[in-house]
C-alpha positions in Angstrom: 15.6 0.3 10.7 12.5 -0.6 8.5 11.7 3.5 8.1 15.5 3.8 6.8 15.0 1.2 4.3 11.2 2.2 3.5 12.8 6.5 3.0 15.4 5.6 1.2 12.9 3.2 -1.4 10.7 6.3 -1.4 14.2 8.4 -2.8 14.5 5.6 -5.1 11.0 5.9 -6.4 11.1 9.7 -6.8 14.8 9.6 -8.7 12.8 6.9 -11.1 9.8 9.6 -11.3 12.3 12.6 -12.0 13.9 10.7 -15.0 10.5 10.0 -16.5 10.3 14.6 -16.0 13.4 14.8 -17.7 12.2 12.6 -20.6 9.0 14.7 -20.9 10.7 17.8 -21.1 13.7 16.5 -24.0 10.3 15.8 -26.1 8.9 19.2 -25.7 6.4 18.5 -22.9 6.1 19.8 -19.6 8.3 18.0 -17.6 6.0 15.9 -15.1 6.9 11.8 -14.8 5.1 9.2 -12.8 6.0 5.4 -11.5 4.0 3.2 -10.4 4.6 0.6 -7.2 3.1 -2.6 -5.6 2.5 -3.8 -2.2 6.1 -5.4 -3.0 7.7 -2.3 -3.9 8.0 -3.5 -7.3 8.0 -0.6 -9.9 5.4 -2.2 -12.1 4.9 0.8 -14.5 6.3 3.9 -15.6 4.6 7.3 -17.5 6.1 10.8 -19.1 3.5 13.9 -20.0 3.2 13.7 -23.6 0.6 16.1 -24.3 2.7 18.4 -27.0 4.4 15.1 -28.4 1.6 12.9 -28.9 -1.5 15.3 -29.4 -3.5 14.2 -26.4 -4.3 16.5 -24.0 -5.2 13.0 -21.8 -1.4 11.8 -22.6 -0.5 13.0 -18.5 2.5 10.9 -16.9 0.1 9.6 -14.5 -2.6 8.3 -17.4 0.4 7.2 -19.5 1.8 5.0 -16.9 -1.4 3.6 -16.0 -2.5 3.1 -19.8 1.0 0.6 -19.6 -1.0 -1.5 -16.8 -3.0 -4.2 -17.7 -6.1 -3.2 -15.7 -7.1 -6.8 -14.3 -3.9 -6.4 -12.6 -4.6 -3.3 -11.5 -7.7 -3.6 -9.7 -6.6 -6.7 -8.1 -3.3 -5.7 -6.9 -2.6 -2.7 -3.9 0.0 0.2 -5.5 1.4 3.5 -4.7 1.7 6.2 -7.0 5.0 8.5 -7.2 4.6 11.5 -9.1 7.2 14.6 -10.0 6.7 18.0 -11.4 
């Protein structure tokens, strides 16, 4: 029962992923989007490519949602990483 509940989080995550895609793409960028989860399953942060829209080639979805993280946080917490293309 615990894999059910663990694949259909993992659908969850990836739906919240292809939104942050579709957000990258209305703005003229290639459509990639990234989320960001903790050991709770918590989606803590969230990231869209914005290389065209914001003039940084650095601006990836994964870099974007992890520039949103506080990074003491970060290194002291456990996450998973869910990215789209």
């Amino acid at each position: 029962m615990i894999f059910l509940i663990m694949q259909l989080n993992t659908r969850e995550y990836l739906s919240k992923a292809l939104k942050q895609a579709e957000k990258a793409l209305s703005l003229g960028n290639y459509p990639f989007g990234a989320i960001l989860v903790d050991e709770n399953r918590r989606v803590v942060s969230s990231g869209s490519n914005e290389n065209f829209s914001l003039g940084d080639i650095s601006a990836h979805a994964e870099i974007q949602c992890l520039r949103k993280v506080n990074i003491k946080l970060l290194l002291k917490e456990n996450y998973e990483h869910f990215s789209v293309l």
